[in-house]
py3Dmol code that shows the C-alpha trace and the ligand (Angstrom):
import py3Dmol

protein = """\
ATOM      1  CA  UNK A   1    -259.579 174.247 131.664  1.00  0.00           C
ATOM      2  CA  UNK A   2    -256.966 173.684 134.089  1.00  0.00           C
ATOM      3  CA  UNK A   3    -257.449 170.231 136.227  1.00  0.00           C
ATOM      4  CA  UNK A   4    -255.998 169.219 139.355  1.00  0.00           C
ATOM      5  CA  UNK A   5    -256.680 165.619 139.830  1.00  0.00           C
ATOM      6  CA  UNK A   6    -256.997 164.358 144.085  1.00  0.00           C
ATOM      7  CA  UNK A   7    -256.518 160.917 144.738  1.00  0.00           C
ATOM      8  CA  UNK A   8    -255.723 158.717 147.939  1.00  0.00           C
ATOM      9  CA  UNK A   9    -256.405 155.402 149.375  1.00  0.00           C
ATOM     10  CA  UNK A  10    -259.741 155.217 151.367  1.00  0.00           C
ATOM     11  CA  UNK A  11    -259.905 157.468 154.319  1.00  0.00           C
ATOM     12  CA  UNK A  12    -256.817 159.419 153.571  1.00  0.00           C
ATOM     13  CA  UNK A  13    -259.086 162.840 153.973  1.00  0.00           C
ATOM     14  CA  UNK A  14    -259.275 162.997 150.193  1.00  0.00           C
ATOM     15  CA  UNK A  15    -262.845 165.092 150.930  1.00  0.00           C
ATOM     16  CA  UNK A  16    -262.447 166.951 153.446  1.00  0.00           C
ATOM     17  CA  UNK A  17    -258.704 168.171 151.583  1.00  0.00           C
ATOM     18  CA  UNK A  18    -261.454 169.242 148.661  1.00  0.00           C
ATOM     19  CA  UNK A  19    -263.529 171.169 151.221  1.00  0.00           C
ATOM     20  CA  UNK A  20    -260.867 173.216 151.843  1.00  0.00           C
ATOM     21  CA  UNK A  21    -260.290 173.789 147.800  1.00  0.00           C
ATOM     22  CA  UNK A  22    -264.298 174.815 147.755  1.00  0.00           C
ATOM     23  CA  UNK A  23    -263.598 177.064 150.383  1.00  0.00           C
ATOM     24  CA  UNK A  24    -261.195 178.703 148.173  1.00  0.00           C
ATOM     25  CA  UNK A  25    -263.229 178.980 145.256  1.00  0.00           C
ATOM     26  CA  UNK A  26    -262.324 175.692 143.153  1.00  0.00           C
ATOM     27  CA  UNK A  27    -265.090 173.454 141.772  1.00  0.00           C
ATOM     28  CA  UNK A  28    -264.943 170.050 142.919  1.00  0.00           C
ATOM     29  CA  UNK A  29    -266.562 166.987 140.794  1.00  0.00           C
ATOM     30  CA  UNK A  30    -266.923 164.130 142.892  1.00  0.00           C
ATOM     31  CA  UNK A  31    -266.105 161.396 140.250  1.00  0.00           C
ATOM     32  CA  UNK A  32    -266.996 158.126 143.259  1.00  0.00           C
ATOM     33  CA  UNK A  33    -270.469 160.079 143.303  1.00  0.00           C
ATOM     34  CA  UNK A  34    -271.138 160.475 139.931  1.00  0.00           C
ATOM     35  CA  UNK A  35    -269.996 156.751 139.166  1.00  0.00           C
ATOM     36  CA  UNK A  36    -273.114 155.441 141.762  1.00  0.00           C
ATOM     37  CA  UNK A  37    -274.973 157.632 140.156  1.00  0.00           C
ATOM     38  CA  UNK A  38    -274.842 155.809 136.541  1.00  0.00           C
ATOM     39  CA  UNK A  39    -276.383 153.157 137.961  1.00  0.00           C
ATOM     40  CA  UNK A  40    -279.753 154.957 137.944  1.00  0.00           C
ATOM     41  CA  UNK A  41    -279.454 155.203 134.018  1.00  0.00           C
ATOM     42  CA  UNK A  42    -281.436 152.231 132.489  1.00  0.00           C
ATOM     43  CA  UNK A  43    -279.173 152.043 129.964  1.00  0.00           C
ATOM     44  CA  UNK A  44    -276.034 151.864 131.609  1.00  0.00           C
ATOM     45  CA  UNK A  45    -278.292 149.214 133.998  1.00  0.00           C
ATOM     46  CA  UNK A  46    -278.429 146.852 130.996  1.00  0.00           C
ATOM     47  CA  UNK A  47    -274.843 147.239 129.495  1.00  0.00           C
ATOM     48  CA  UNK A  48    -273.903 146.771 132.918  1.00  0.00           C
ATOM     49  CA  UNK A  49    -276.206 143.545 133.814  1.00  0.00           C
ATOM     50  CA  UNK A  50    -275.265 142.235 130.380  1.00  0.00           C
ATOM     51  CA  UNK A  51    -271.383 142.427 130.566  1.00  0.00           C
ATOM     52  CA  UNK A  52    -271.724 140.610 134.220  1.00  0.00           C
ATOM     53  CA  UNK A  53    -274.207 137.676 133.053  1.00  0.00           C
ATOM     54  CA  UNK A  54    -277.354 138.333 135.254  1.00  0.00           C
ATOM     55  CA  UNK A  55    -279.581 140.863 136.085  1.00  0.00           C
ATOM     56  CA  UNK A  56    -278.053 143.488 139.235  1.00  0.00           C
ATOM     57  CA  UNK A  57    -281.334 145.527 139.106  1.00  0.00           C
ATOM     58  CA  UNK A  58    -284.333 143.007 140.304  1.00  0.00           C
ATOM     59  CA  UNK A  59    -286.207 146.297 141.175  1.00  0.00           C
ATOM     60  CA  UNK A  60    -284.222 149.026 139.484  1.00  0.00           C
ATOM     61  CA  UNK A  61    -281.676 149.403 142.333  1.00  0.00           C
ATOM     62  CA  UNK A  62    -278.420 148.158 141.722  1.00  0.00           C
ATOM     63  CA  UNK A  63    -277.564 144.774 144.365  1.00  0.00           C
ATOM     64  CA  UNK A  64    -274.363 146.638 145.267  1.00  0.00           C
ATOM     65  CA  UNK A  65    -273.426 143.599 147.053  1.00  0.00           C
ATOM     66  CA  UNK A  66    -274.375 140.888 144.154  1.00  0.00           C
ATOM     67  CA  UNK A  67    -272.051 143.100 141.977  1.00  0.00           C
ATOM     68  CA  UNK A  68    -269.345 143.574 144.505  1.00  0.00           C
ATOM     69  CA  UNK A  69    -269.021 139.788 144.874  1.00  0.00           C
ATOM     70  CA  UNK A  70    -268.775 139.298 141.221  1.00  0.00           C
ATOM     71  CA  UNK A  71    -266.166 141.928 140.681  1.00  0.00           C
ATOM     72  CA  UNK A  72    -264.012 141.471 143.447  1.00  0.00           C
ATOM     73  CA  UNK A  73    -263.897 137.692 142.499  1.00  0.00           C
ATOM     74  CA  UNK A  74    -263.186 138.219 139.101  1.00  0.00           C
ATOM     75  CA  UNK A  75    -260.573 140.761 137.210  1.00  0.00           C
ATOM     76  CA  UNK A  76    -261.976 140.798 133.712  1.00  0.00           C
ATOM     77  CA  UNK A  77    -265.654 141.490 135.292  1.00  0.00           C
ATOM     78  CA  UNK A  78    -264.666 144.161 137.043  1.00  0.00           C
ATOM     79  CA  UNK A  79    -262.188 145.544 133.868  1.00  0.00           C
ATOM     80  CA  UNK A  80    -264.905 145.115 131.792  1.00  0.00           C
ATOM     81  CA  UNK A  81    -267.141 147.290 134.696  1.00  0.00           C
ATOM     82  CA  UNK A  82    -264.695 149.900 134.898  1.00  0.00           C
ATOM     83  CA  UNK A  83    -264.851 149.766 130.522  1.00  0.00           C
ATOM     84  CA  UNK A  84    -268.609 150.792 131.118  1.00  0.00           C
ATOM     85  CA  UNK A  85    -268.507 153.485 134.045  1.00  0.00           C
ATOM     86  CA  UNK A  86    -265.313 155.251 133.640  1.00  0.00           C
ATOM     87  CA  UNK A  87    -266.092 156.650 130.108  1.00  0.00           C
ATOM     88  CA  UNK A  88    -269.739 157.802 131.291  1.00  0.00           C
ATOM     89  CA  UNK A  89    -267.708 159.629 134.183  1.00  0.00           C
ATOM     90  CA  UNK A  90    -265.015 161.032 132.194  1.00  0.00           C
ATOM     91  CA  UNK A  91    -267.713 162.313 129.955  1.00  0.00           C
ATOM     92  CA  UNK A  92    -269.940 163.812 132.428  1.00  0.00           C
ATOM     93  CA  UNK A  93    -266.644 165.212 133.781  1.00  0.00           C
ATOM     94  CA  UNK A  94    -265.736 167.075 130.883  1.00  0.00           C
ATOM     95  CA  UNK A  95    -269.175 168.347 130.035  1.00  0.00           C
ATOM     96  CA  UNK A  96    -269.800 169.569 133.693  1.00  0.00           C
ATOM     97  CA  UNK A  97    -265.735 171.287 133.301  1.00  0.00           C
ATOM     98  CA  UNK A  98    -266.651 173.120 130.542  1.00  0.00           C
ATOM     99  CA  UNK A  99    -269.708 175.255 132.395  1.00  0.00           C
ATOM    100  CA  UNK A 100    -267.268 176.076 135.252  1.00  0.00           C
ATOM    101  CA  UNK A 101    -265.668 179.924 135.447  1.00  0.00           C
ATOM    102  CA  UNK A 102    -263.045 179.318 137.821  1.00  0.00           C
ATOM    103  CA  UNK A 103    -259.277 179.660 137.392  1.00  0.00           C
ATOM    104  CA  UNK A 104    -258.832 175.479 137.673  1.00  0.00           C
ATOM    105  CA  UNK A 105    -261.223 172.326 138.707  1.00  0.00           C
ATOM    106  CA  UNK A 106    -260.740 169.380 140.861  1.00  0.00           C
ATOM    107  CA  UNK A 107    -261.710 166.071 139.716  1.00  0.00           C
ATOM    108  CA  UNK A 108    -261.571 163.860 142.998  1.00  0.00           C
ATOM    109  CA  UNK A 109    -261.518 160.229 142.637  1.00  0.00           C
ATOM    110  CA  UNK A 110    -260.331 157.255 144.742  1.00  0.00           C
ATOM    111  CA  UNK A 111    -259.014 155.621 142.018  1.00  0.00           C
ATOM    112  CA  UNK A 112    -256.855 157.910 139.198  1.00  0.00           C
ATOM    113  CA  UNK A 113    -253.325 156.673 138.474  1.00  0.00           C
ATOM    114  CA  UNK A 114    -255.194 153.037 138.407  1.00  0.00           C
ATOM    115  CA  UNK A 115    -257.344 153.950 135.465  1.00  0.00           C
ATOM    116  CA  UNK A 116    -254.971 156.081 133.836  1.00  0.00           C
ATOM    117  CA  UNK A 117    -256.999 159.070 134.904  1.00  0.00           C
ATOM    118  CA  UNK A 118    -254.071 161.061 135.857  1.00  0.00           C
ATOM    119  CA  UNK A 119    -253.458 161.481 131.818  1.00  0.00           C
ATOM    120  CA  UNK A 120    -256.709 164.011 131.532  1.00  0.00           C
ATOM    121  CA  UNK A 121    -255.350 166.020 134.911  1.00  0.00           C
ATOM    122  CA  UNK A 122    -252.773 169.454 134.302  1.00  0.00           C
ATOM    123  CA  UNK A 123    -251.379 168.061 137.688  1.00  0.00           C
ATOM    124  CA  UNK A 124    -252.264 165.805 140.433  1.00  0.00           C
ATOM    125  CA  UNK A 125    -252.512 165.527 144.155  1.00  0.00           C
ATOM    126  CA  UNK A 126    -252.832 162.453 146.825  1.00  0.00           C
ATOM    127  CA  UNK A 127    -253.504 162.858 149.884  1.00  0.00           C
ATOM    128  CA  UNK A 128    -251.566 160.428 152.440  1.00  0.00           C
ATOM    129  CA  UNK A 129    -252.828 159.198 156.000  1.00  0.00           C
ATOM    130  CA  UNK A 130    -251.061 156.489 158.581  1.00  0.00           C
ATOM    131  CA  UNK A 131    -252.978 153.149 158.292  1.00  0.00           C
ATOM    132  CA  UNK A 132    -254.647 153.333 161.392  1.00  0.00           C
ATOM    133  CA  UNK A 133    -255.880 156.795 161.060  1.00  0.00           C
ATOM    134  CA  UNK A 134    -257.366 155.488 158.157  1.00  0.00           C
ATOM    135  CA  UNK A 135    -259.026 152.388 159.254  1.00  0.00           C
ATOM    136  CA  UNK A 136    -260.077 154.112 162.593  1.00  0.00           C
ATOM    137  CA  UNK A 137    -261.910 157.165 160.403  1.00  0.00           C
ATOM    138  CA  UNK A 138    -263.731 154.648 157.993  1.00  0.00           C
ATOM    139  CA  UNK A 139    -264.809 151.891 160.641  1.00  0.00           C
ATOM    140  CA  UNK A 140    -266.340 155.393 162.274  1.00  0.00           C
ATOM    141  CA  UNK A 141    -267.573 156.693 159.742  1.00  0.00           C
ATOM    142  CA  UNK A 142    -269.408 154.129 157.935  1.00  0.00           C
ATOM    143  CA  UNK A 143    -269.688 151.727 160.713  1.00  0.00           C
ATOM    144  CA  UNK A 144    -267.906 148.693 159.159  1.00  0.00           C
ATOM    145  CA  UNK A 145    -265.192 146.138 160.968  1.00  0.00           C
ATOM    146  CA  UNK A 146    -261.408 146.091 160.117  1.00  0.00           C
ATOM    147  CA  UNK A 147    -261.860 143.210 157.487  1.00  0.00           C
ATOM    148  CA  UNK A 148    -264.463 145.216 155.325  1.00  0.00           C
ATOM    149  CA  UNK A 149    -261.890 148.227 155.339  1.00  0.00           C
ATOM    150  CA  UNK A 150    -259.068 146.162 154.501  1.00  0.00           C
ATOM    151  CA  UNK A 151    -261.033 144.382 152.217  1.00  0.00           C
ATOM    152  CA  UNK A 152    -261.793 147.893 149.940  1.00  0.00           C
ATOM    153  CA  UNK A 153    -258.000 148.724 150.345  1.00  0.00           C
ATOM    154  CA  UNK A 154    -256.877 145.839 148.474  1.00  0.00           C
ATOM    155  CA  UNK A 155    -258.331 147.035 145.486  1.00  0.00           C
ATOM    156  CA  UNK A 156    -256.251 150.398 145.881  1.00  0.00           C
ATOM    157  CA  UNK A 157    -252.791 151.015 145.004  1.00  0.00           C
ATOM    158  CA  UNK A 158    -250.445 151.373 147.327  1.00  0.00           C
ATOM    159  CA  UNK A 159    -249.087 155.300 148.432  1.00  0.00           C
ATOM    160  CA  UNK A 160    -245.757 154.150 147.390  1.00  0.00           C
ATOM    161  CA  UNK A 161    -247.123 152.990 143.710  1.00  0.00           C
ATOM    162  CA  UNK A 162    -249.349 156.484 143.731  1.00  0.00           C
ATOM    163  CA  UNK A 163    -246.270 158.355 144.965  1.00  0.00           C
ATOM    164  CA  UNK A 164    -244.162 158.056 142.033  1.00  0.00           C
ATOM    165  CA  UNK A 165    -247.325 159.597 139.682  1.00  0.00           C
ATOM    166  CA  UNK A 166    -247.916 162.295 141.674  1.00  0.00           C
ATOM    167  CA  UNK A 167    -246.768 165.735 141.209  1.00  0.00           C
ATOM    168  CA  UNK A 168    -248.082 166.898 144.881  1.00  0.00           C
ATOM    169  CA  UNK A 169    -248.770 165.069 148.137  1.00  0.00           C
ATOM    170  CA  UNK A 170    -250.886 166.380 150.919  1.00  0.00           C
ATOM    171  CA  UNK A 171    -250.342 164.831 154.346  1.00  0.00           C
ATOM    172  CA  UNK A 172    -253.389 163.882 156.570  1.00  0.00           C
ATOM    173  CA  UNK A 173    -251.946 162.678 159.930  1.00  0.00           C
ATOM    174  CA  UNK A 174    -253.022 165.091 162.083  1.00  0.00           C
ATOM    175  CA  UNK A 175    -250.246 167.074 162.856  1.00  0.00           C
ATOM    176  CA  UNK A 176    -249.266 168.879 159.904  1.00  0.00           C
ATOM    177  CA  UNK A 177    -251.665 171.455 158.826  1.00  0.00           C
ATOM    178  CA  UNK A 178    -253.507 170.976 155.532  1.00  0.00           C
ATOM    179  CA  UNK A 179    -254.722 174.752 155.135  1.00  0.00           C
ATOM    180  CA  UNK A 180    -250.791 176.264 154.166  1.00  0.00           C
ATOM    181  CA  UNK A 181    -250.037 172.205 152.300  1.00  0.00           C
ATOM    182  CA  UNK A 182    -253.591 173.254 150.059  1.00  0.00           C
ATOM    183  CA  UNK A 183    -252.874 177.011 149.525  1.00  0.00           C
ATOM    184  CA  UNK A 184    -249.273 175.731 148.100  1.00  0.00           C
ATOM    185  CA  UNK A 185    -251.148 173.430 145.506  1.00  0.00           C
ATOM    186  CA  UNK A 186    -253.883 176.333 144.559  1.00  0.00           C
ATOM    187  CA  UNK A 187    -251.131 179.067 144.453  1.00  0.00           C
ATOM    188  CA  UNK A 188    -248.940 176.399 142.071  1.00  0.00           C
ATOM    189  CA  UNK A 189    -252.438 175.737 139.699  1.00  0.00           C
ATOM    190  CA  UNK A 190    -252.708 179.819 139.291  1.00  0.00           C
ATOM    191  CA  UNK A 191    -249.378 179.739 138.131  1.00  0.00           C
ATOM    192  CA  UNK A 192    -250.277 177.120 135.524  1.00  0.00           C
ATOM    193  CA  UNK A 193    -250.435 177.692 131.922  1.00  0.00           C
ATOM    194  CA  UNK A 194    -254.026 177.199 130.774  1.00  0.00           C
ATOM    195  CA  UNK A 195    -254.602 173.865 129.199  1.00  0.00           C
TER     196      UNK A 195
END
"""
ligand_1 = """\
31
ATP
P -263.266 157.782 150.802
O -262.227 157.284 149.878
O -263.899 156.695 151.579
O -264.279 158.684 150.152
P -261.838 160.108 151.785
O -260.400 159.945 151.390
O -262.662 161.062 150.983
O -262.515 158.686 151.916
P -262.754 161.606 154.023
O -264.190 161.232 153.851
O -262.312 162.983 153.674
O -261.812 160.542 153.292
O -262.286 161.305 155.525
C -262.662 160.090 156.169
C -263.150 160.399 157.566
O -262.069 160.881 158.339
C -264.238 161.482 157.581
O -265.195 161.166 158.550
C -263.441 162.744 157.958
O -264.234 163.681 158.629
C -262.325 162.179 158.840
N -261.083 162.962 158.725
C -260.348 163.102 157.615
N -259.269 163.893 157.837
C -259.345 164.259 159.119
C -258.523 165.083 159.966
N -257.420 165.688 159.529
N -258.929 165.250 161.249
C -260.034 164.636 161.706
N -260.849 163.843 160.989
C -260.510 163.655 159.697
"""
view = py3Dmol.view(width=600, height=400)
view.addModel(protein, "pdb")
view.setStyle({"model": 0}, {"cartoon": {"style": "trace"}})
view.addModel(ligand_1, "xyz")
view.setStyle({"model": 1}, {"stick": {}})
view.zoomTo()
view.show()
């Protein structure tokens, strides 16, 4: 199956870009959703709670903050995080690939040329945005400050760094039209070679 990969820094539009693929047929898997959603899995609970030195789940329910503390403090915690969740991703990925009929699937992700994710895409996308429309669409949309924006971008690559991966780049700034940028990118994927 044919994979187009979408990345970009948070708030760069990387969703609502993938909208427009659904809207034109492609299968999207949401990779940020499926990662939260390991977290229910009692086993993945205990590797994870294990690898970080104390329980996360007092009641079953991950302390998303207790964990974000620990990895954001700490680089080999939150390697040895990603070691856990980003092979039970890639493996849902390819299992839920497999059932798709369509001529190509998008994995979306807001980290991929970090985790060397880009190397199980055919080809992959990021999706730019200014700064500010960025930090003015996430402080809206999930009602945080500046600092608590910033804070998640510093765990990002830069669009310079992602630039030089990718083999398309959709602009989000509010002038240019996506619609004719993302029927440019599907009509390239058709032309593809299946994998
Ligand atoms: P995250 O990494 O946090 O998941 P994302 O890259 O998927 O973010 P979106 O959720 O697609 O970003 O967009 C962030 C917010 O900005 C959303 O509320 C979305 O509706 C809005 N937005 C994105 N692009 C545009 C646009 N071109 N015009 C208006 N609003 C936009």
């Amino acid at each position: 199956m044919k994979v187009l990969g979408i990345t970009g820094g948070i708030g760069s539009g990387k969703s609502v870009v993938c909208q427009l693929f659904l809207a034109l047929g492609i299968p999207v898997f949401d990779s940020d959703r499926e990662a939260k959603a390991c977290y229910g899995d009692v086993r993945i609970q205990e590797l994870v709670s294990n690898s970080m030195g104390e329980n996360l789940f007092p009641d079953g329910k991950l302390d998303r903050e207790k964990l974000a503390t620990i990895v954001f403090s700490d680089k080999q915690k939150l390697e040895a995080l990603n070691g856990i969740i980003h092979p039970e991703v890639a493996l849902k990925f390819d299992t839920w690939a497999a059932e798709q009929d369509a001529p190509f699937v998008i994995k979306e992700a807001a980290i991929l040329f970090e985790t060397g994710g880009q190397q199980r895409c055919s080809k992959t996308a990021l999706v730019t945005s200014p700064q500010h429309l960025r930090l003015s669409r996430i402080m809206k949309r999930d009602g945080v400050t500046e600092e608590q924006v910033r804070a998640r971008m510093k765990n990002q690559w830069s669009d310079e760094q992602k630039r030089k991966l990718a083999d398309f780049e959709i602009t989000n700034n509010e002038e240019l039209p996506l619609i004719p940028q993302v029927k440019a990118i599907y009509d390239e994927m058709l032309l593809l070679e299946r994998d």
